[in-house]
One Martini backbone bead per residue (centre of mass of N, CA, C, O) as a GRO file, in nm:
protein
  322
    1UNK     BB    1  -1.292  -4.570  -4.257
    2UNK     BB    2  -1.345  -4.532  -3.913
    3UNK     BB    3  -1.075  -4.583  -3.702
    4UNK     BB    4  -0.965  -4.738  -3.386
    5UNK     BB    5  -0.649  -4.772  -3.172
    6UNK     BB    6  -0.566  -5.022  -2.888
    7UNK     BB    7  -0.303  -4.956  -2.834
    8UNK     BB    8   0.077  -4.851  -2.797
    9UNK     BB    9   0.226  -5.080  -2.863
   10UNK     BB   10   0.388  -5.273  -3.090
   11UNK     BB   11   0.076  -5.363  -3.264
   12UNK     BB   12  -0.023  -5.046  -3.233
   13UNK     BB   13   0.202  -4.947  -3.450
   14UNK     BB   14   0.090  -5.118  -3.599
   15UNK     BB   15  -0.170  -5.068  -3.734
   16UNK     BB   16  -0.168  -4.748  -3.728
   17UNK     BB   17   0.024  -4.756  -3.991
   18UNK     BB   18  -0.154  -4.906  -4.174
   19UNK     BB   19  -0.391  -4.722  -4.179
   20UNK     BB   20  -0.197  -4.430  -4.258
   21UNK     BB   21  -0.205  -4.566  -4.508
   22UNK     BB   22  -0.484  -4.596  -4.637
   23UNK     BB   23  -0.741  -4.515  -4.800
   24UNK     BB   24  -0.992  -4.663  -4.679
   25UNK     BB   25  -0.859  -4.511  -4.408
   26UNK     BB   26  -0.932  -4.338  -4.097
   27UNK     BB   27  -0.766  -4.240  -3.854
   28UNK     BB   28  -0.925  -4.113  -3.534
   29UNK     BB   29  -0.724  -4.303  -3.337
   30UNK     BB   30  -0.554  -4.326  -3.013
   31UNK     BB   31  -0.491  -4.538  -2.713
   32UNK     BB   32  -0.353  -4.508  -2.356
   33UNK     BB   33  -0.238  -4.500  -2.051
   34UNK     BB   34   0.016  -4.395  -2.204
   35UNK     BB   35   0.059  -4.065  -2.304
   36UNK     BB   36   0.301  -4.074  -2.463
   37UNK     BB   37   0.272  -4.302  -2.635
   38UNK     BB   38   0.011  -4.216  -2.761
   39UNK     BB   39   0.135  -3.909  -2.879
   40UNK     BB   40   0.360  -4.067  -3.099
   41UNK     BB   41   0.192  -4.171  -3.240
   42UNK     BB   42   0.017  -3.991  -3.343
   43UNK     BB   43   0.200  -3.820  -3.457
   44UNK     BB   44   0.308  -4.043  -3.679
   45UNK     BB   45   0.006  -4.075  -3.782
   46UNK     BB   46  -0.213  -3.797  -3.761
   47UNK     BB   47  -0.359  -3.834  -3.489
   48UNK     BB   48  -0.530  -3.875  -3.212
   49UNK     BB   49  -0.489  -3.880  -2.845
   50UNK     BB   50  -0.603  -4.118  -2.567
   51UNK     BB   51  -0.625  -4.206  -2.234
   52UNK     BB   52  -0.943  -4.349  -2.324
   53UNK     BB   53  -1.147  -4.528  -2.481
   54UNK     BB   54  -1.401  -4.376  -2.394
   55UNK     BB   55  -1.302  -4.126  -2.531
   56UNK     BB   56  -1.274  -4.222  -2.812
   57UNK     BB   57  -1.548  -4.302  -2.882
   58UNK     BB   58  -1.693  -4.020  -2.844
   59UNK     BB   59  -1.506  -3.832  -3.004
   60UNK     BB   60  -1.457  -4.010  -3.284
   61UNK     BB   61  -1.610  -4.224  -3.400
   62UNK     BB   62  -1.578  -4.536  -3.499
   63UNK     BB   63  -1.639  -4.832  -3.659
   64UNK     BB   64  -1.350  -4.930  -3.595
   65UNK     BB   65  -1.134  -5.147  -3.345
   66UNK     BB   66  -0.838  -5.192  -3.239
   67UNK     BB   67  -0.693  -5.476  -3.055
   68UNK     BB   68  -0.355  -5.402  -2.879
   69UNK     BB   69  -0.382  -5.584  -2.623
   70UNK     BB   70  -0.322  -5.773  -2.372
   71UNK     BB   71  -0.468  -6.082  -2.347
   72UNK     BB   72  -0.654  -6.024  -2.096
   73UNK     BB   73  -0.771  -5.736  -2.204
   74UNK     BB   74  -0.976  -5.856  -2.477
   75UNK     BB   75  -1.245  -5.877  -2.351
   76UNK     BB   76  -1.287  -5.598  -2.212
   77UNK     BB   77  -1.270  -5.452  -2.515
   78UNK     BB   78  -1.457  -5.617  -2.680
   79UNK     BB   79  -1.738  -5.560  -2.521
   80UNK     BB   80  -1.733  -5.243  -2.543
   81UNK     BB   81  -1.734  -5.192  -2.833
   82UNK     BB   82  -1.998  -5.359  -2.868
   83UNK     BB   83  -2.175  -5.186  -2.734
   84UNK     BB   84  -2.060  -4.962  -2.925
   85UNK     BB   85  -2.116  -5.019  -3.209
   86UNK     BB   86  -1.838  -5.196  -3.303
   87UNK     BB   87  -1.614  -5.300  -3.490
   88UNK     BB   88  -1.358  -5.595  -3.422
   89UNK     BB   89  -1.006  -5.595  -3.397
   90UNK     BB   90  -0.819  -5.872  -3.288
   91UNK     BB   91  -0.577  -6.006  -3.157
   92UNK     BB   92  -0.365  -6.246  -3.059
   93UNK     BB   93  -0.544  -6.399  -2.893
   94UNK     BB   94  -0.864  -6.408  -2.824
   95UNK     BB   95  -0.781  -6.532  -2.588
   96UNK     BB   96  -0.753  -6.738  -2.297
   97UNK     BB   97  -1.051  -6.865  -2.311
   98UNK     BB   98  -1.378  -7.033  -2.372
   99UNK     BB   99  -1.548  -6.852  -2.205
  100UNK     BB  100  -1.487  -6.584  -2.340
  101UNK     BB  101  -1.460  -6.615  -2.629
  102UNK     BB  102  -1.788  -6.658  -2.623
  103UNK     BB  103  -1.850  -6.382  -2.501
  104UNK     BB  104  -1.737  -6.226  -2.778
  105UNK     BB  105  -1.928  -6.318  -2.974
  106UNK     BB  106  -2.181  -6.330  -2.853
  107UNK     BB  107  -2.190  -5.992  -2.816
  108UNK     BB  108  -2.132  -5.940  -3.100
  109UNK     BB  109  -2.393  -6.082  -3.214
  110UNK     BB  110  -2.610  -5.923  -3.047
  111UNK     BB  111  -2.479  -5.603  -3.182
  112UNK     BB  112  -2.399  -5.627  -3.482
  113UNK     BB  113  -2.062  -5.727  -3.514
  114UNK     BB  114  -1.757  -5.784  -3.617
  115UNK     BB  115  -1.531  -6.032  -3.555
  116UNK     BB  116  -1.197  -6.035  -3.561
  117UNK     BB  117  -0.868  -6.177  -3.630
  118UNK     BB  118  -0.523  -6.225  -3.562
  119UNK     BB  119  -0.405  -6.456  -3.804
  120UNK     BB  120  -0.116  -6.355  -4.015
  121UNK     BB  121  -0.029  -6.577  -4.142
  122UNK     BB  122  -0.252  -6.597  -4.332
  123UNK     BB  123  -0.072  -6.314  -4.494
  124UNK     BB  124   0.152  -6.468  -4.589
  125UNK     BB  125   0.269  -6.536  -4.878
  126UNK     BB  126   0.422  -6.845  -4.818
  127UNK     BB  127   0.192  -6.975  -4.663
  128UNK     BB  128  -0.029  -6.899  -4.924
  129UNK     BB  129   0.140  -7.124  -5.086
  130UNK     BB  130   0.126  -7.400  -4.907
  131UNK     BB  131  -0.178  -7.420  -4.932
  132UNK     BB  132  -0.218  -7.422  -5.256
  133UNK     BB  133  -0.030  -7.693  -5.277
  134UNK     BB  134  -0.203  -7.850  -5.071
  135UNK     BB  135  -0.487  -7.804  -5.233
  136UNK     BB  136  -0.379  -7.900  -5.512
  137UNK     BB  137  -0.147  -8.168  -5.467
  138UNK     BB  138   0.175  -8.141  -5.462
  139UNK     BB  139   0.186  -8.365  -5.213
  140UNK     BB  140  -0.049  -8.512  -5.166
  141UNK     BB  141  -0.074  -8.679  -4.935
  142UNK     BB  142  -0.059  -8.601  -4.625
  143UNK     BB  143   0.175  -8.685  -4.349
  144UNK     BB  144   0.397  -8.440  -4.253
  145UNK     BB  145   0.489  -8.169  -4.020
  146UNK     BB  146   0.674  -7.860  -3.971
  147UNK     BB  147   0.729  -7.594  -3.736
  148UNK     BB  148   0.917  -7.266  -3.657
  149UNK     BB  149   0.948  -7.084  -3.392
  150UNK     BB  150   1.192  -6.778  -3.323
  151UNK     BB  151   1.288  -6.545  -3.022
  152UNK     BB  152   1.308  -6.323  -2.806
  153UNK     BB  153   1.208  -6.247  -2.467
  154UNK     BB  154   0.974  -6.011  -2.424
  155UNK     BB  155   0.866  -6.044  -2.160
  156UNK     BB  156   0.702  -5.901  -1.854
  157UNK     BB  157   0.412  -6.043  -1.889
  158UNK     BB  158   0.473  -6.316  -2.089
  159UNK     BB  159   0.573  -6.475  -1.831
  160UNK     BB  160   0.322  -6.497  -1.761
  161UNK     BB  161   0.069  -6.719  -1.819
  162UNK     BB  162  -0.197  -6.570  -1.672
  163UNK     BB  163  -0.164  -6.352  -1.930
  164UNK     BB  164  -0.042  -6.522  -2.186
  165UNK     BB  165  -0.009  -6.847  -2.203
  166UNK     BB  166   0.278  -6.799  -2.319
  167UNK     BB  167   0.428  -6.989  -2.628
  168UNK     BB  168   0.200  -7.129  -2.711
  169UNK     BB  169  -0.059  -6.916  -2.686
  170UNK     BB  170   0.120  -6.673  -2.836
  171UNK     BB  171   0.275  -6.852  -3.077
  172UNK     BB  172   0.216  -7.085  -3.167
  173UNK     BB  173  -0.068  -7.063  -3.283
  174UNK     BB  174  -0.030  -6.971  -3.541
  175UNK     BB  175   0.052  -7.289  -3.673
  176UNK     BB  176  -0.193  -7.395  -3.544
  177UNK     BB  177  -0.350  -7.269  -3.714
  178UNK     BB  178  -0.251  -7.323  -3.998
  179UNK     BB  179  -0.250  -7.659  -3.960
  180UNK     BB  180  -0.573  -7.611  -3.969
  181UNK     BB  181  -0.574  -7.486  -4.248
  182UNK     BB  182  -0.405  -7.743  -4.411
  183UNK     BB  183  -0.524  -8.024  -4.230
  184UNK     BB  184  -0.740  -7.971  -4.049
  185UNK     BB  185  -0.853  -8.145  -3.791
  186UNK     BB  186  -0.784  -8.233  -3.524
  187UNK     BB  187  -0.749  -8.480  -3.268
  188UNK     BB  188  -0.455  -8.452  -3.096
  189UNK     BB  189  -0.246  -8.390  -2.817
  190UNK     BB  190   0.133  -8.323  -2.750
  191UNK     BB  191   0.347  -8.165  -2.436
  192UNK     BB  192   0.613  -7.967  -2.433
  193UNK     BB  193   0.780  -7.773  -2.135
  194UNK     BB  194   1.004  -7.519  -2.123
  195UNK     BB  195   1.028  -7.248  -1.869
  196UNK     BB  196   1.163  -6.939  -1.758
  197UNK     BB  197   1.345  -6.605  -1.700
  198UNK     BB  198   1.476  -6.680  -2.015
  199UNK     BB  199   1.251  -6.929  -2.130
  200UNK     BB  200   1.050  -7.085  -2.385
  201UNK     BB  201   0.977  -7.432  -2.448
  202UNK     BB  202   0.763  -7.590  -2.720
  203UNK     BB  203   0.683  -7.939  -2.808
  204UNK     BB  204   0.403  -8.018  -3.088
  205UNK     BB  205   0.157  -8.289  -3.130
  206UNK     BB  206  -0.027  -8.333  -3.393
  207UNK     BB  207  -0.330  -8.499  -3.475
  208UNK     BB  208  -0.515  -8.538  -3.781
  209UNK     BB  209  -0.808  -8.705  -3.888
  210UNK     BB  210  -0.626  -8.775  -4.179
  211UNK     BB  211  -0.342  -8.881  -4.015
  212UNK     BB  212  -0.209  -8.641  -4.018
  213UNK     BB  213   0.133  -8.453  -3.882
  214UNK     BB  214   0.253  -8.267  -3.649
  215UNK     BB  215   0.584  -8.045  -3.568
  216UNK     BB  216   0.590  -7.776  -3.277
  217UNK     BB  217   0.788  -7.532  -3.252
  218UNK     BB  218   0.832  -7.277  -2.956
  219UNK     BB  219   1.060  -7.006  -2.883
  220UNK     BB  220   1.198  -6.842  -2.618
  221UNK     BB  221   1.571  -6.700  -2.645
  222UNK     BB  222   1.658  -6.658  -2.880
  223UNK     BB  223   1.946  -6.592  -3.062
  224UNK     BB  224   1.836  -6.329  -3.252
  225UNK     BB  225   1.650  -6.349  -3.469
  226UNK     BB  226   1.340  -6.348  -3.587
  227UNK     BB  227   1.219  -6.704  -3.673
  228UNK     BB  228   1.080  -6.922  -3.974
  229UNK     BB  229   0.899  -7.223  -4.040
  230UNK     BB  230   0.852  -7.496  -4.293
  231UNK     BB  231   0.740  -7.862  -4.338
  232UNK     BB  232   0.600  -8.027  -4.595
  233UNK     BB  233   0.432  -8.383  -4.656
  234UNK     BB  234   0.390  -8.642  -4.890
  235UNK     BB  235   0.356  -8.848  -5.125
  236UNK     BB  236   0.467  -8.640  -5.384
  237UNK     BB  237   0.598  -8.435  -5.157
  238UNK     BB  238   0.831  -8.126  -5.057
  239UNK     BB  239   0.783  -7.847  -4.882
  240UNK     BB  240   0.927  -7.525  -4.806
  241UNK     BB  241   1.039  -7.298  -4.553
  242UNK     BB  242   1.297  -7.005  -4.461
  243UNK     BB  243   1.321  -6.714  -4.366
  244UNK     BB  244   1.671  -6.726  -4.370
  245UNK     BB  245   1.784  -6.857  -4.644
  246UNK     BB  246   1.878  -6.616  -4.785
  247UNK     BB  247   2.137  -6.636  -4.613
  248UNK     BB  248   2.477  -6.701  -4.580
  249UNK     BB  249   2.514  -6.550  -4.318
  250UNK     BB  250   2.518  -6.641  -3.948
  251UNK     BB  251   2.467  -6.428  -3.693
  252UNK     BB  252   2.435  -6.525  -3.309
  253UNK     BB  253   2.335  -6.314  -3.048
  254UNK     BB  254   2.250  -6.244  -2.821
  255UNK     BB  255   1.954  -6.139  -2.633
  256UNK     BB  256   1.980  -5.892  -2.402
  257UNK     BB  257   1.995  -5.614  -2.528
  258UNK     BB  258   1.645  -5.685  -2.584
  259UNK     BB  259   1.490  -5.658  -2.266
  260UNK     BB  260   1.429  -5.350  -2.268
  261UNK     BB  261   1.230  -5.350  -2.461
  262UNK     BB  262   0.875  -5.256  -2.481
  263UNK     BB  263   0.878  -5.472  -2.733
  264UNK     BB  264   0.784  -5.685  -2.924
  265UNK     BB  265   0.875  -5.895  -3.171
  266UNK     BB  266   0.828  -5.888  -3.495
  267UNK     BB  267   0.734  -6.027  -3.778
  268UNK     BB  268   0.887  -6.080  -4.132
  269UNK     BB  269   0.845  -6.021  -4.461
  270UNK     BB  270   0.936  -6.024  -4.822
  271UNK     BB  271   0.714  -5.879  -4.898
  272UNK     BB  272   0.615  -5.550  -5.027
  273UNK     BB  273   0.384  -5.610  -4.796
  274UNK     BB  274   0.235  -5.600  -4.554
  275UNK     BB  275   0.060  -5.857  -4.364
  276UNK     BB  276  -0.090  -5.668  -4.176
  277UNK     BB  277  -0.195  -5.480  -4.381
  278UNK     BB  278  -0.371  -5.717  -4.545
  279UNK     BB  279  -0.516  -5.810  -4.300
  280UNK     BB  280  -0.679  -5.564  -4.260
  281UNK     BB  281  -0.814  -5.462  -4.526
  282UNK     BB  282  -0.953  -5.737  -4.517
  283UNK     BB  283  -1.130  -5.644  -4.264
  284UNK     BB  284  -1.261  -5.412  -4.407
  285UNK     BB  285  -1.390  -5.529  -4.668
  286UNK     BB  286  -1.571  -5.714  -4.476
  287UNK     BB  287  -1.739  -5.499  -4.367
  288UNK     BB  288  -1.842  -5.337  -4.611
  289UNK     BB  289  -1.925  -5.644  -4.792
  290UNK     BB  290  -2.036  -5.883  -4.615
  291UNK     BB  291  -1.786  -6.093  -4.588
  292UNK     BB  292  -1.577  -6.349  -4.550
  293UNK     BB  293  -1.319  -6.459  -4.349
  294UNK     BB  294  -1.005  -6.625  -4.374
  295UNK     BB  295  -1.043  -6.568  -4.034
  296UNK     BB  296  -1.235  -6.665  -3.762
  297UNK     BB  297  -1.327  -6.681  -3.483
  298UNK     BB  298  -1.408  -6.958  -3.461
  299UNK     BB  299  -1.062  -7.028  -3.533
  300UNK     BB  300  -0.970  -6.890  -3.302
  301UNK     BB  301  -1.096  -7.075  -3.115
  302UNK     BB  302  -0.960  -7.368  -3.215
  303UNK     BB  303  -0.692  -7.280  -3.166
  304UNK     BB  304  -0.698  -7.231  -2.860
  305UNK     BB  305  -0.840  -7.537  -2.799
  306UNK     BB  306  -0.528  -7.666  -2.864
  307UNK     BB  307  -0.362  -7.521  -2.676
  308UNK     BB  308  -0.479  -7.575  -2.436
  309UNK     BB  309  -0.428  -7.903  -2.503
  310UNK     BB  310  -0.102  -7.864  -2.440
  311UNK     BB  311  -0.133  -7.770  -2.160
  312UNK     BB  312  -0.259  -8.008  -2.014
  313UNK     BB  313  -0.036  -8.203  -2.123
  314UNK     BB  314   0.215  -8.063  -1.988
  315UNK     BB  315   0.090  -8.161  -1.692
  316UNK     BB  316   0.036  -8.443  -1.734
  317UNK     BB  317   0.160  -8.630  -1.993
  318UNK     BB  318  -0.120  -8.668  -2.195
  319UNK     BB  319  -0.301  -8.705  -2.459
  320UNK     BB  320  -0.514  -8.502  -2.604
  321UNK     BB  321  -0.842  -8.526  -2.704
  322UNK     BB  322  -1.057  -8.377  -2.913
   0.00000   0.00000   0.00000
C-alpha cells in the first residue's frame, strides 16, 4: 500500500521508519514546510521529500497519508487527505475540540475514506496484558486504577494551550483512552492542574458508571527519562506495570539540557517490535481488509471528550458529569 508521511518532526520520523520496515507498505513521500527536514528523513527512508501536501498528493499519489502534524493542524490535513480520496492514520488527539472532531468524521465518511487514530497505548504489550487479565476477570470486579505518565516538557507550541490543549489533552489522553478501554464508559470527570513555563502537571479522577474509579497522573517537566506506570485493582487482586521497575539503579537529571531538542520525547515500549510499528500495520490491515480497528474515530472522540471535561472541572473548580 501506497503510504505518504506529512509532517517530519519527532512523530513523523517513527511513521515514516515504520513504514520503510514494513513489507506491505511502501512509503512514497514526506512533506514538511522545513525542507531540510523533509530532505533528511527522505534519505534515511528512502523516499522523495515534498514541500508541500498538496505536492506529494499529486506527484507521489498515496493511498493513505500519515497525518503527524501538531495538534491545532490535525482538522485541515485530514480534510485536504479526505477531499483527495486518501484513507488518513492521524495522531492524536484526534482534534482540539469536538466541533472539528465531528467535522473530521463526517468529511471522512462522506468520502468513503477510513479514519484512523493513533492512540498507541492500546498496542503497548503491557497494557494489551492488562487489558486481556481485566477482561479475563483476574482482578474480579474493578475498583480502583492509578496511573502515571511523566517526561521532559516538549516545549515550543506544547505550552501553549490553545494549540496543544497542555499535559491533559497531549499526553494523558493516552491514560484517559486506555481506562475507558478497561473499565468502560466515564460517568464524572475531577482535575487539578498546575503549568507554567517549565512545567505542566494534572491530577484527573474518573468515576465510571460501573462505580469503578481512576486516578491519573501526567507531568511534564518531570526530570529524567519518559517512564508510565498503571495499578488496576479489583475484589479478587491487583495488577500493576511500570516502565521503569526493571532497573535497579536510577539516576535522575535535570532535564533542561533537552529543552533544545526539536522533537518530543517518544515512550518506548520493552517489546520486540515497535508497539507504533504494530499500530500502523494494525491500520493498513484494517484498510486492506475493511476490519473494525481496535481504536476507532469514536474512541478517539470520546477520549477528547473526557479530556476536554478535565479542562472544565480545571476551570470551574466542579465535577463534570458526563
Amino acid at each position: 500500500m501506497k503510504v505518504g508521511v506529512v509532517g517530519c518532526g519527532g512523530m513523523g520520523h517513527v511513521h515514516a521508519r515504520s513504514y520503510a520496515n514494513m513489507k506491505e507498505a511502501e512509503l512514497v513521500g514526506v512533506c514538511d514546510l522545513d525542507a531540510e527536514l523533509a530532505e533528511e528523513l527522505a534519505r534515511e527512508t528512502g523516499t522523495r521529500a515534498f514541500a508541500s501536501f498538496e505536492a506529494m498528493l499529486e506527484a507521489a499519489d498515496p493511498e493513505a497519508v500519515s497525518i503527524a502534524l501538531p495538534s491545532y493542524l490535525h482538522k485541515e490535513a485530514v480534510l485536504k487527505a479526505a477531499a483527495a480520496g486518501k484513507h488518513v492514520i492521524c495522531e492524536k488527539p484526534v482534534a482540539l475540540t469536538l466541533e472539528e472532531t465531528d467535522e473530521m468524521i463526517a468529511a471522512c465518511e462522506a468520502q468513503g475514506v477510513r479514519l484512523f487514530i493513533g492512540h498507541v497505548v492500546r498496542f503497548f504489550p503491557e497494557y494489551e496484558q492488562l487489558k486481556r487479565d481485566v477482561d479475563a476477570g483476574r482482578i474480579g470486579e474493578p475498583g480502583v486504577a492509578h496511573a502515571k505518565r511523566a517526561g521532559s516538557h516538549p516545549g515550543r507550541w506544547f505550552k501553549d494551550e490553545a494549540l496543544s490543549g497542555g499535559v491533559i489533552v497531549d499526553m494523558m489522553i493516552h491514560d484517559i483512552d486506555f481506562m475507558r478501554w478497561a473499565f468502560g464508559e466515564v460517568k464524572s470527570v475531577f482535575a487539578m492542574n498546575k503549568a507554567n513555563a517549565e512545567m505542566d502537571y494534572a491530577l484527573v479522577t474518573l468515576q465510571f458508571r460501573s462505580g469503578a474509579a481512576a486516578n491519573l497522573e501526567a507531568f511534564w517537566g518531570d526530570p529524567g527519562s519518559f517512564r508510565y506506570s498503571a495499578e488496576l485493582a479489583g475484589s479478587k487482586g491487583l495488577i500493576r506495570l511500570d516502565s521503569a521497575a526493571s532497573a535497579s539503579l536510577h539516576v535522575r537529571a535535570s532535564a533542561a539540557r533537552r529543552q533544545d531538542s526539536p522533537f518530543a520525547e517518544i515512550p518506548k515500549s520493552p517489546g520486540a517490535q515497535s508497539p507504533f510499528e504494530r499500530e500502523l500495520a494494525h491500520f493498513l490491515a484494517c484498510i486492506r481488509d475493511g476490519a473494525e480497528p481496535r481504536v476507532t474515530a469514536r474512541d478517539a472522540r470520546e477520549a477528547l471528550r473526557i479530556a476536554l471535561a478535565a479542562l472544565a472541572s480545571v476551570r470551574t473548580g466542579q465535577a463534570i458529569e458526563l
